[in-house]
Gaussian input, Z-matrix of N, CA and C with variables (Angstrom, degrees):
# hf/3-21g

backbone

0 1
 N
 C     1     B1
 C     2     B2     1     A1
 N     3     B3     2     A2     1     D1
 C     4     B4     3     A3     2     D2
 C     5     B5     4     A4     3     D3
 N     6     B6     5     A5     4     D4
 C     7     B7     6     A6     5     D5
 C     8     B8     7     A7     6     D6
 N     9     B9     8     A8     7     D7
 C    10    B10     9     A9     8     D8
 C    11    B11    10    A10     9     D9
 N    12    B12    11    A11    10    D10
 C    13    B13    12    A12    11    D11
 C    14    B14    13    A13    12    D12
 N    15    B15    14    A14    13    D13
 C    16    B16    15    A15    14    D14
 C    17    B17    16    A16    15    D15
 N    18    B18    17    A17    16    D16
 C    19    B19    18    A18    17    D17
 C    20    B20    19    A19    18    D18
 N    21    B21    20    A20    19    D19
 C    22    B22    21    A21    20    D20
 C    23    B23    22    A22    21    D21
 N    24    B24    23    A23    22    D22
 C    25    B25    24    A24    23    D23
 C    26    B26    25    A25    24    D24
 N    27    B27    26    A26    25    D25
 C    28    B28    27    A27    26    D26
 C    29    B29    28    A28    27    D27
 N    30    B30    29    A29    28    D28
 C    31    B31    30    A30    29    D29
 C    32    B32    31    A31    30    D30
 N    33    B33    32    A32    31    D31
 C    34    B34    33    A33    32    D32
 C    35    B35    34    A34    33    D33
 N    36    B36    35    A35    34    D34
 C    37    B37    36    A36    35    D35
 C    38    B38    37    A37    36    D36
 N    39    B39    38    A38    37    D37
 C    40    B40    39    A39    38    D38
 C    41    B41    40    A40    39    D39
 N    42    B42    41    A41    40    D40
 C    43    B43    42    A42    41    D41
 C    44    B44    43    A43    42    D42
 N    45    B45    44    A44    43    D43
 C    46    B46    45    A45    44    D44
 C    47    B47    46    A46    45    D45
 N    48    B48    47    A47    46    D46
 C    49    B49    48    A48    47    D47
 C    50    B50    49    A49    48    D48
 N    51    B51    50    A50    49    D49
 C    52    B52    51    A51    50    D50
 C    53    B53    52    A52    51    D51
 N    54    B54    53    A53    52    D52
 C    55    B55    54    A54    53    D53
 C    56    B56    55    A55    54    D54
 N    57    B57    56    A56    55    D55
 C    58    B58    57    A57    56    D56
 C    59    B59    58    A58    57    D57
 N    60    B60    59    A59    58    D58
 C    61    B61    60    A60    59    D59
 C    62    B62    61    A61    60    D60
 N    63    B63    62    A62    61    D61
 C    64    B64    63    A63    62    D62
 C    65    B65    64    A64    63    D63
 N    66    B66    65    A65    64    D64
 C    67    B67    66    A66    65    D65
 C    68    B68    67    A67    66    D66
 N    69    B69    68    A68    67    D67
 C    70    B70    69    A69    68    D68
 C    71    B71    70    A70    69    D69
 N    72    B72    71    A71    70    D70
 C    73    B73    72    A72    71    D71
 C    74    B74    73    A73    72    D72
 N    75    B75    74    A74    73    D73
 C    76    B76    75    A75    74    D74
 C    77    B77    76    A76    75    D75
 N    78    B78    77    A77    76    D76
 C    79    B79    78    A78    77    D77
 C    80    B80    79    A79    78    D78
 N    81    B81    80    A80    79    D79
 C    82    B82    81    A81    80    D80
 C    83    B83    82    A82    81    D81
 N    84    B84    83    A83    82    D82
 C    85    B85    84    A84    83    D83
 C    86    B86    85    A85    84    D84
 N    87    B87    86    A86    85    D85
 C    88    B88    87    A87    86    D86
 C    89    B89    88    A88    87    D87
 N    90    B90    89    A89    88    D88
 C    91    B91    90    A90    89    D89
 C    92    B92    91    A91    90    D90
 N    93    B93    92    A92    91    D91
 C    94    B94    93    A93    92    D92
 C    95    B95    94    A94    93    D93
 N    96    B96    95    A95    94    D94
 C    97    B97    96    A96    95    D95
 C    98    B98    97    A97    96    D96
 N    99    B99    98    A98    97    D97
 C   100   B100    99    A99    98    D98
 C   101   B101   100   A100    99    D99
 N   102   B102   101   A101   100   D100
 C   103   B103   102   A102   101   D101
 C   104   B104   103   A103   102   D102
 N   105   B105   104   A104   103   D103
 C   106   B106   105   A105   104   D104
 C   107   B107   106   A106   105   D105
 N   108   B108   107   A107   106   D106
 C   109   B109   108   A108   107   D107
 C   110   B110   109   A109   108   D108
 N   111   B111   110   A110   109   D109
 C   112   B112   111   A111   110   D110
 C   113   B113   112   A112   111   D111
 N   114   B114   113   A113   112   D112
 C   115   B115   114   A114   113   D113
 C   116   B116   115   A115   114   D114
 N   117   B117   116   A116   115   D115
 C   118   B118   117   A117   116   D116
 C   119   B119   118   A118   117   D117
 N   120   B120   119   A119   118   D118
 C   121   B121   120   A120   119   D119
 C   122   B122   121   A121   120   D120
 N   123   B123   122   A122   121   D121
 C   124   B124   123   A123   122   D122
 C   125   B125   124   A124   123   D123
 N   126   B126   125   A125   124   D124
 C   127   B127   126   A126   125   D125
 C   128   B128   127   A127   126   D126
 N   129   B129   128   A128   127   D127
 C   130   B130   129   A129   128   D128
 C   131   B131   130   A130   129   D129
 N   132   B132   131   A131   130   D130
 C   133   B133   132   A132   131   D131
 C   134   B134   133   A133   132   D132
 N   135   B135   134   A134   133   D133
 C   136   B136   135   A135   134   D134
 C   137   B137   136   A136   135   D135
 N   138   B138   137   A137   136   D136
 C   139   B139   138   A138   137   D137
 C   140   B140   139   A139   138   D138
 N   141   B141   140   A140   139   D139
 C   142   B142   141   A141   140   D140
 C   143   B143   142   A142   141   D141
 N   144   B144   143   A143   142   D142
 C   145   B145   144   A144   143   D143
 C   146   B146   145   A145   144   D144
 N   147   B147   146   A146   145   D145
 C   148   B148   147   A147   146   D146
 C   149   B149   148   A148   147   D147
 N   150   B150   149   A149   148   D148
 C   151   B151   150   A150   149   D149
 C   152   B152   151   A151   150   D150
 N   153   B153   152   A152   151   D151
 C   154   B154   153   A153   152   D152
 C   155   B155   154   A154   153   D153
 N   156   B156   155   A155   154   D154
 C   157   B157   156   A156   155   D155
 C   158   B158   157   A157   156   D156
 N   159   B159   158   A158   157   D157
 C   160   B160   159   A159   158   D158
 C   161   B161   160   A160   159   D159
 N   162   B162   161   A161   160   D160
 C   163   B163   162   A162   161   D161
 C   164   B164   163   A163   162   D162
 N   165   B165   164   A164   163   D163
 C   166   B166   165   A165   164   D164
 C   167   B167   166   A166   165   D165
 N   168   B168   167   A167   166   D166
 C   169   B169   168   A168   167   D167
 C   170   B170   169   A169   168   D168
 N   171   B171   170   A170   169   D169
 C   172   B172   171   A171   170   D170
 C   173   B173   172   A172   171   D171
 N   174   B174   173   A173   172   D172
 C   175   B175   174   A174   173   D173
 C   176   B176   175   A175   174   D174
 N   177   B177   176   A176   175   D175
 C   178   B178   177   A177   176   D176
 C   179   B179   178   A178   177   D177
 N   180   B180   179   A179   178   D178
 C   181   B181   180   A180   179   D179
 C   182   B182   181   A181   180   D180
 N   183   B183   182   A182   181   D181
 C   184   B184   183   A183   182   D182
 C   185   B185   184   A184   183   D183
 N   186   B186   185   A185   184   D184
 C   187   B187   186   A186   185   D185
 C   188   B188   187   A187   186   D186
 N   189   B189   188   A188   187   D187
 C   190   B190   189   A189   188   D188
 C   191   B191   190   A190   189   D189
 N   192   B192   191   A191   190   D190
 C   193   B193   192   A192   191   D191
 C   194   B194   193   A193   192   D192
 N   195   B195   194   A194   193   D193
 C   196   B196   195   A195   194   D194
 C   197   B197   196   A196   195   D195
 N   198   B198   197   A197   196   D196
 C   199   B199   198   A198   197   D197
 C   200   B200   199   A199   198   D198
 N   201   B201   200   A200   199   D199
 C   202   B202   201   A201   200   D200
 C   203   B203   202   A202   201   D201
 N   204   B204   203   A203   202   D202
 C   205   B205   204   A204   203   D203
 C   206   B206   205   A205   204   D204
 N   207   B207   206   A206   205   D205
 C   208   B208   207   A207   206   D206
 C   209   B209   208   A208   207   D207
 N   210   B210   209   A209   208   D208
 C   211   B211   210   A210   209   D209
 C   212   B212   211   A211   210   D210
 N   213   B213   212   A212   211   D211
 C   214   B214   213   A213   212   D212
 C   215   B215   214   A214   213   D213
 N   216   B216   215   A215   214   D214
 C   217   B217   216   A216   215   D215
 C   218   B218   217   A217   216   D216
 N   219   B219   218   A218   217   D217
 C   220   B220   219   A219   218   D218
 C   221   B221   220   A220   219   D219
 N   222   B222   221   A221   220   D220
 C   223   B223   222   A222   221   D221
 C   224   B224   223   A223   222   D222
 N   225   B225   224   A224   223   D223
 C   226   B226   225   A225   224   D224
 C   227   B227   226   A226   225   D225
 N   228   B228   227   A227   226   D226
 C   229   B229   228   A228   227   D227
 C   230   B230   229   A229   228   D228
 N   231   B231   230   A230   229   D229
 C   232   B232   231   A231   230   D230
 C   233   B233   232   A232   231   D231
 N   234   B234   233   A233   232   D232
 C   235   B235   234   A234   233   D233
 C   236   B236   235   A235   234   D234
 N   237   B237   236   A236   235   D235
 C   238   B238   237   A237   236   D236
 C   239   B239   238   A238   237   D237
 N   240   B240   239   A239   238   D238
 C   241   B241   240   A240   239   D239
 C   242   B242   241   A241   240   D240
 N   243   B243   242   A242   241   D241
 C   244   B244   243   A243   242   D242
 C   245   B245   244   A244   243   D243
 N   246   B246   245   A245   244   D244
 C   247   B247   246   A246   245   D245
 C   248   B248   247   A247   246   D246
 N   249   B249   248   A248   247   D247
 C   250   B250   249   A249   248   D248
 C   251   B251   250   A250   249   D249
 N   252   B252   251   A251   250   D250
 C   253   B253   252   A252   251   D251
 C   254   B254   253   A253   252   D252
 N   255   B255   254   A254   253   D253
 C   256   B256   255   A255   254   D254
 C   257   B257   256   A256   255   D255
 N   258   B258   257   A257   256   D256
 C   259   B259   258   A258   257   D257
 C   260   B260   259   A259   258   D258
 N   261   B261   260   A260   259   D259
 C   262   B262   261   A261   260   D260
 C   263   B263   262   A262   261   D261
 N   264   B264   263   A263   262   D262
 C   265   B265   264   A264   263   D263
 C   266   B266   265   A265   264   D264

   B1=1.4436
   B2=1.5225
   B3=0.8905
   B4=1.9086
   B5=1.9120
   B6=1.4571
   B7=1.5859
   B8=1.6447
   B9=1.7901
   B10=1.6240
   B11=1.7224
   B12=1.0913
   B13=1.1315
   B14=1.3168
   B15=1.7131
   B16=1.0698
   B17=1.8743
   B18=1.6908
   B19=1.3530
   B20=1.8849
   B21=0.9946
   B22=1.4383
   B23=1.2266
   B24=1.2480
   B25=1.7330
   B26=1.5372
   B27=1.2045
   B28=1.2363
   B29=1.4397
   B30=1.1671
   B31=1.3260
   B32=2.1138
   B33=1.3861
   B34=2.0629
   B35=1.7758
   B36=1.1564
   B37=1.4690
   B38=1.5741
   B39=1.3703
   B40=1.4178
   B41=1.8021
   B42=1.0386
   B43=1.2011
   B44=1.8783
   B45=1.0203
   B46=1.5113
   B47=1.6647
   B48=1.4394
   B49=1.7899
   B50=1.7569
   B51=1.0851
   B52=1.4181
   B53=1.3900
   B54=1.3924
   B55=1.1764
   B56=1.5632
   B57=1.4618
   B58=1.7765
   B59=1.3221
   B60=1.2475
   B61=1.6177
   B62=1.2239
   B63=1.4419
   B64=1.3087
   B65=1.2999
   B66=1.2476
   B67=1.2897
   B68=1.3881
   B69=1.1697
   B70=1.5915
   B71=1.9146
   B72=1.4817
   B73=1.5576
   B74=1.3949
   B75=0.8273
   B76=1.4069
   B77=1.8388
   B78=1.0249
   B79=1.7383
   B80=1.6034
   B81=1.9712
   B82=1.0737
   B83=1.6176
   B84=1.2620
   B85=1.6731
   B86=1.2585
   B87=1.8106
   B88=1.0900
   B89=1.6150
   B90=1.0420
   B91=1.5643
   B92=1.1686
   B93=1.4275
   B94=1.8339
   B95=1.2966
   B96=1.5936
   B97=1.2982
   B98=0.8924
   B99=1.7988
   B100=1.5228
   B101=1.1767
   B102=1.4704
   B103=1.7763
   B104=1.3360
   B105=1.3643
   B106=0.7110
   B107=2.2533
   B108=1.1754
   B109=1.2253
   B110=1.6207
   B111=1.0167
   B112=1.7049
   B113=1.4710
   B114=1.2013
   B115=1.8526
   B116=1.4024
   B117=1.4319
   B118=1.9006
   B119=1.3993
   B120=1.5537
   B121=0.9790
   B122=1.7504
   B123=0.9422
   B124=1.8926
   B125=1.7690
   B126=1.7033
   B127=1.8362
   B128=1.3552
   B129=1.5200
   B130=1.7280
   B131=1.4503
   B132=1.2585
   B133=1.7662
   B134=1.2263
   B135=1.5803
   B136=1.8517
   B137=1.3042
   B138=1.7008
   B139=1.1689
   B140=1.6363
   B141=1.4776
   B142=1.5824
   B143=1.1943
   B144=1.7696
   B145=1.2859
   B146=1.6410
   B147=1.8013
   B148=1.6878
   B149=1.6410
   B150=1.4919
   B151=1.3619
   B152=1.3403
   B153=1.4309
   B154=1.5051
   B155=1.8707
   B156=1.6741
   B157=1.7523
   B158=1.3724
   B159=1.1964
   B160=1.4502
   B161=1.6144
   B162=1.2241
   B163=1.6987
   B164=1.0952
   B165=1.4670
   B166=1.4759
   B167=1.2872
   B168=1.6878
   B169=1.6932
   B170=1.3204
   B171=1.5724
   B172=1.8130
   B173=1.6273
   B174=1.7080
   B175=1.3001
   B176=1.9192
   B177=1.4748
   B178=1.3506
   B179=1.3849
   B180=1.7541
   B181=1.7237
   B182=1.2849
   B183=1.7513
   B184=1.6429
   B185=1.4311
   B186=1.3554
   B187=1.2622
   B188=1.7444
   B189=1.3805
   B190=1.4141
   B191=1.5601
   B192=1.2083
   B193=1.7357
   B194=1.2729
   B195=0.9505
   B196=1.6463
   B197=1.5023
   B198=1.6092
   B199=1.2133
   B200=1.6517
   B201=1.3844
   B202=1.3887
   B203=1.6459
   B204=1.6716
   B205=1.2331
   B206=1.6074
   B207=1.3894
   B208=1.3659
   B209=1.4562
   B210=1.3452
   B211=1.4538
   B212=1.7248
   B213=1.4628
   B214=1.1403
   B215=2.0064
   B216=1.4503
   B217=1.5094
   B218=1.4363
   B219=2.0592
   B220=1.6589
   B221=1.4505
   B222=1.4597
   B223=1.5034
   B224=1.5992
   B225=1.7232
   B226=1.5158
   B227=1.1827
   B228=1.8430
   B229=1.2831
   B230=1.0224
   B231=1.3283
   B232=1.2852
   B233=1.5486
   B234=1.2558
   B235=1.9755
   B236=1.8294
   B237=1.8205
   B238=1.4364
   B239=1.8091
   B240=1.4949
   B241=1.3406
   B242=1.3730
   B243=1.1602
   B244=1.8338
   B245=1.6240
   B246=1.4979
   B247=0.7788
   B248=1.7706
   B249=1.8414
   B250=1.7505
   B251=1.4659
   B252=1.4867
   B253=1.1742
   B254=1.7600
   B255=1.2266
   B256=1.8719
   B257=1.4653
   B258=1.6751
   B259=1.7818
   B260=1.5522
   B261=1.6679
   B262=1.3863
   B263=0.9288
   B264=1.6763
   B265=1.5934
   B266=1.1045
   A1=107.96
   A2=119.63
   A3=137.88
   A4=80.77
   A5=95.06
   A6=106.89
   A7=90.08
   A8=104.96
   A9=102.52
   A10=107.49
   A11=122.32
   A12=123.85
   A13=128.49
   A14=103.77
   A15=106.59
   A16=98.07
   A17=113.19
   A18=106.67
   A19=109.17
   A20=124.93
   A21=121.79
   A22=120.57
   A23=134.00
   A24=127.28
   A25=103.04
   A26=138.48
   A27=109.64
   A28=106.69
   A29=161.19
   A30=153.95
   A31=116.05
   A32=55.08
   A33=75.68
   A34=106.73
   A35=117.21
   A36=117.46
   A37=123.48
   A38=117.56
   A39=117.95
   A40=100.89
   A41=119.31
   A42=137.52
   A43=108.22
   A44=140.86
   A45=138.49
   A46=110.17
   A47=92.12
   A48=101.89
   A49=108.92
   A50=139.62
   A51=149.99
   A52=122.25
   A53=147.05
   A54=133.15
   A55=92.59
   A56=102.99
   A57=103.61
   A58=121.79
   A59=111.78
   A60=138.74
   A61=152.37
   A62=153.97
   A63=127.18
   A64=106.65
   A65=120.15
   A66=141.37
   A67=133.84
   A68=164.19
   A69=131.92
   A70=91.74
   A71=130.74
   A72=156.93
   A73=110.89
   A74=129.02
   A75=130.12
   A76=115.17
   A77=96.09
   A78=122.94
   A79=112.28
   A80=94.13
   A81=106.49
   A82=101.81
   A83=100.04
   A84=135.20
   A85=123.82
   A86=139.21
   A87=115.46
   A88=130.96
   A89=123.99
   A90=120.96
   A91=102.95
   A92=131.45
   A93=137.88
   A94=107.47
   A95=132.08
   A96=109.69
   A97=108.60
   A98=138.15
   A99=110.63
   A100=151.11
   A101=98.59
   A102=107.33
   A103=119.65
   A104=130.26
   A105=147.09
   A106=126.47
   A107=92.46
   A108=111.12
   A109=122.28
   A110=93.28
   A111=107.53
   A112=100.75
   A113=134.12
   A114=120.24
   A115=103.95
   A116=129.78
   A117=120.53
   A118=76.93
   A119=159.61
   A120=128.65
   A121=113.96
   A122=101.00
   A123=132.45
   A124=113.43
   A125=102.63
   A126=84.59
   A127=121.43
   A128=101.71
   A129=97.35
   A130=92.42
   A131=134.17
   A132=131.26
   A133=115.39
   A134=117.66
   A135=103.63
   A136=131.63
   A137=122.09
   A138=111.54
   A139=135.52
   A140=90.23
   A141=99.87
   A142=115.89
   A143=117.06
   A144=120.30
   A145=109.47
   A146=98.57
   A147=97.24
   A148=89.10
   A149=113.09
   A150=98.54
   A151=104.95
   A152=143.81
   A153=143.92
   A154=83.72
   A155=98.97
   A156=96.64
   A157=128.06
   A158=120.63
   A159=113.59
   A160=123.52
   A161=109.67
   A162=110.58
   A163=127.60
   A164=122.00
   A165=161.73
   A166=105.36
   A167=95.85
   A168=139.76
   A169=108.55
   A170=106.15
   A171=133.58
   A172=115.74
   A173=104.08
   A174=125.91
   A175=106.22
   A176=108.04
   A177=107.95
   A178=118.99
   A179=109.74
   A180=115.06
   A181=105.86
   A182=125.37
   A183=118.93
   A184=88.09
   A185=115.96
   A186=128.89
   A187=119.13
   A188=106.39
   A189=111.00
   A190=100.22
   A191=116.55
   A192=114.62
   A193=113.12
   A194=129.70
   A195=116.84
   A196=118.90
   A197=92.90
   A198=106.29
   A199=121.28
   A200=110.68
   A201=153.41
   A202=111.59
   A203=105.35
   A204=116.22
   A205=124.48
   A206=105.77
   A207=101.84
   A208=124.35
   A209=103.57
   A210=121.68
   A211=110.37
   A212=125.82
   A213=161.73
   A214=94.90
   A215=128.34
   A216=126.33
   A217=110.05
   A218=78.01
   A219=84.71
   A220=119.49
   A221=112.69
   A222=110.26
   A223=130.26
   A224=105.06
   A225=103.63
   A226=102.97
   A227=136.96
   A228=117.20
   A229=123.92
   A230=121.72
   A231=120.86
   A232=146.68
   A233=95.72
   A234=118.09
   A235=101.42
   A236=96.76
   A237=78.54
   A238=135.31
   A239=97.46
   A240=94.48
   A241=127.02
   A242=101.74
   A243=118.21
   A244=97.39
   A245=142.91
   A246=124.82
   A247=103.03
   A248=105.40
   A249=121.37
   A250=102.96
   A251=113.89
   A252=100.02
   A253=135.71
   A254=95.70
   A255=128.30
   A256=107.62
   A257=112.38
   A258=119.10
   A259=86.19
   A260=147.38
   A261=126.77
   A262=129.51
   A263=120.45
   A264=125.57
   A265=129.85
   D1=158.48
   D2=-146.53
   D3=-110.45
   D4=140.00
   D5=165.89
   D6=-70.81
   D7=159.32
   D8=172.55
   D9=-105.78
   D10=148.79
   D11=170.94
   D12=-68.69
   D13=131.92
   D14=-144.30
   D15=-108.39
   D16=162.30
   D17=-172.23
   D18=-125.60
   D19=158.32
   D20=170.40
   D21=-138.75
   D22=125.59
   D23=171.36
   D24=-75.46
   D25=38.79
   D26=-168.56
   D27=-119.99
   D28=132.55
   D29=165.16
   D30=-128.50
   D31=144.53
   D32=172.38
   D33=36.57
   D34=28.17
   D35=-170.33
   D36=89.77
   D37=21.11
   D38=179.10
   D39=-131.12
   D40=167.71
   D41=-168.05
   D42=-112.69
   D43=112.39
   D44=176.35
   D45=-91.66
   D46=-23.32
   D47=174.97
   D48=81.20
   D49=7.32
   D50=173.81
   D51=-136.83
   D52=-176.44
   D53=-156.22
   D54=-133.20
   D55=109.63
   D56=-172.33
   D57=-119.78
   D58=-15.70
   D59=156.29
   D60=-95.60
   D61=97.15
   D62=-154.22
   D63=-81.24
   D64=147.58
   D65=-152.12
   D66=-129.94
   D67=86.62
   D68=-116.48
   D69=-99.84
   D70=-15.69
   D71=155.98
   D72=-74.90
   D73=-30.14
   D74=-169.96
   D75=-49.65
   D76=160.63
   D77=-160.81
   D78=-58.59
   D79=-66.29
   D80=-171.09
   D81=-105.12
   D82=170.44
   D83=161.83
   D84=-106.27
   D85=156.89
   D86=151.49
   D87=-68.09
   D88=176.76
   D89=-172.09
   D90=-85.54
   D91=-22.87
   D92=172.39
   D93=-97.04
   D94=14.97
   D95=140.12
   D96=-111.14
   D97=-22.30
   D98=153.56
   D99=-64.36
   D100=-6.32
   D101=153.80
   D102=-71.49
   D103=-34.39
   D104=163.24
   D105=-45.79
   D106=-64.18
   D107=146.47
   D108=-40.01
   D109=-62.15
   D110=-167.33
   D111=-87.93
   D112=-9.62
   D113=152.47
   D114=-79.91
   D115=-45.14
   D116=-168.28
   D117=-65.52
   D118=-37.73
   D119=-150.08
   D120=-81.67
   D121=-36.75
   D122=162.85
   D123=-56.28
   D124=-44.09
   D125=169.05
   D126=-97.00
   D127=3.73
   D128=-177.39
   D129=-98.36
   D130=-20.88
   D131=171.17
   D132=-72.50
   D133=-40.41
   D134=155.95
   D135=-87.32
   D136=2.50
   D137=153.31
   D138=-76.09
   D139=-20.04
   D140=-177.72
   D141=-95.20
   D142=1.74
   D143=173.83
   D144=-86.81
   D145=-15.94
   D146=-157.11
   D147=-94.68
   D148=-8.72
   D149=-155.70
   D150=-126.00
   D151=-20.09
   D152=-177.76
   D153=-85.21
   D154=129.73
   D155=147.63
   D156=-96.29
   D157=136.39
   D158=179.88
   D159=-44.87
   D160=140.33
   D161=-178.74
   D162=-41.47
   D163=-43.76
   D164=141.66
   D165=14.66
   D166=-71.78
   D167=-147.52
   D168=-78.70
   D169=-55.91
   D170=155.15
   D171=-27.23
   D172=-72.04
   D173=171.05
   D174=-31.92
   D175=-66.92
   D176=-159.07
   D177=-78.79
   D178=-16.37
   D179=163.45
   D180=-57.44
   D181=-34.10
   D182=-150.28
   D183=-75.85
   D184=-63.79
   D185=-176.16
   D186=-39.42
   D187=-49.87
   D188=173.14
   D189=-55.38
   D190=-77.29
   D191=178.26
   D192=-46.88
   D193=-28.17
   D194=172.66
   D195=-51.88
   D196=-49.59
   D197=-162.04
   D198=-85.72
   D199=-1.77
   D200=175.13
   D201=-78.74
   D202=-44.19
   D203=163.92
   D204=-71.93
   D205=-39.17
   D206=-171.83
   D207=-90.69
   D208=-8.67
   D209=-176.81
   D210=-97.80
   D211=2.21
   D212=-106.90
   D213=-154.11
   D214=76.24
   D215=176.51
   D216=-26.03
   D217=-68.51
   D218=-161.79
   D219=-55.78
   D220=-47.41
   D221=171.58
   D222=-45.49
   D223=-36.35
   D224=177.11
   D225=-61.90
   D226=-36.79
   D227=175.85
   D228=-56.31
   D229=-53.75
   D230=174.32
   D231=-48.12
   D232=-27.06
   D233=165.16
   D234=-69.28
   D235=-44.28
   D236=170.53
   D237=-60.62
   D238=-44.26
   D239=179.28
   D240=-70.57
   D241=-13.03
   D242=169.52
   D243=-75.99
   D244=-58.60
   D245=-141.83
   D246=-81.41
   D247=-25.23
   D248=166.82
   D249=-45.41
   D250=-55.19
   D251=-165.20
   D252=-89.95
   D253=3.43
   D254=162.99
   D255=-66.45
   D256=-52.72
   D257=-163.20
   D258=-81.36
   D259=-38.11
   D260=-174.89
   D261=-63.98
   D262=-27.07
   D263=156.84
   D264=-44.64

C-alpha cells in the first residue's frame, strides 16, 4: 500500500488553518485515503485474528501429541526403529 499524500496549511512560519499544499510532513490527509487506510487496517486485523493461533494453543497441541506418541506402543516402536536406523549411518 502507497504512503497517502500528505497536506499542510502552514507556510514560511504562518498558519492558513486548511490544507493547501502537499507536503511530505504535513497535517492533514484526504478523508478517502483514510478510509482507505483504515479498512486495510480492519482486513489485515480480522485476518490475523482468524488466522495466527495463539502460542498457548500451539504449545498444548505439541504437548497433547507428544504425549499421544509416547503413551502410544505402536509408535514407541517405531521411534525406536527410526531412531536404530539414524545411529547405523
Amino acid at each position: 500500500m502507497s504512503e497517502p499524500n500528505r497536506y499542510t496549511g502552514k507556510t514560511e512560519g504562518s498558519l492558513l488553518g486548511s490544507p493547501h499544499w502537499e507536503h511530505p510532513e504535513g497535517e492533514w490527509i484526504k478523508w478517502e485515503d483514510y478510509a482507505r487506510l483504515k479498512a486495510e487496517v480492519e482486513r489485515l486485523t480480522a485476518f490475523t485474528t482468524r488466522t495466527i493461533i495463539p502460542n498457548e494453543e500451539l504449545q498444548a497441541e505439541v504437548e497433547r501429541l507428544t504425549k499421544a506418541i509416547i503413551d502410544s506402543v505402536e509408535m514407541r516402536q517405531r521411534l525406536r526403529e527410526i531412531e536404530d536406523g539414524n545411529h547405523s549411518k
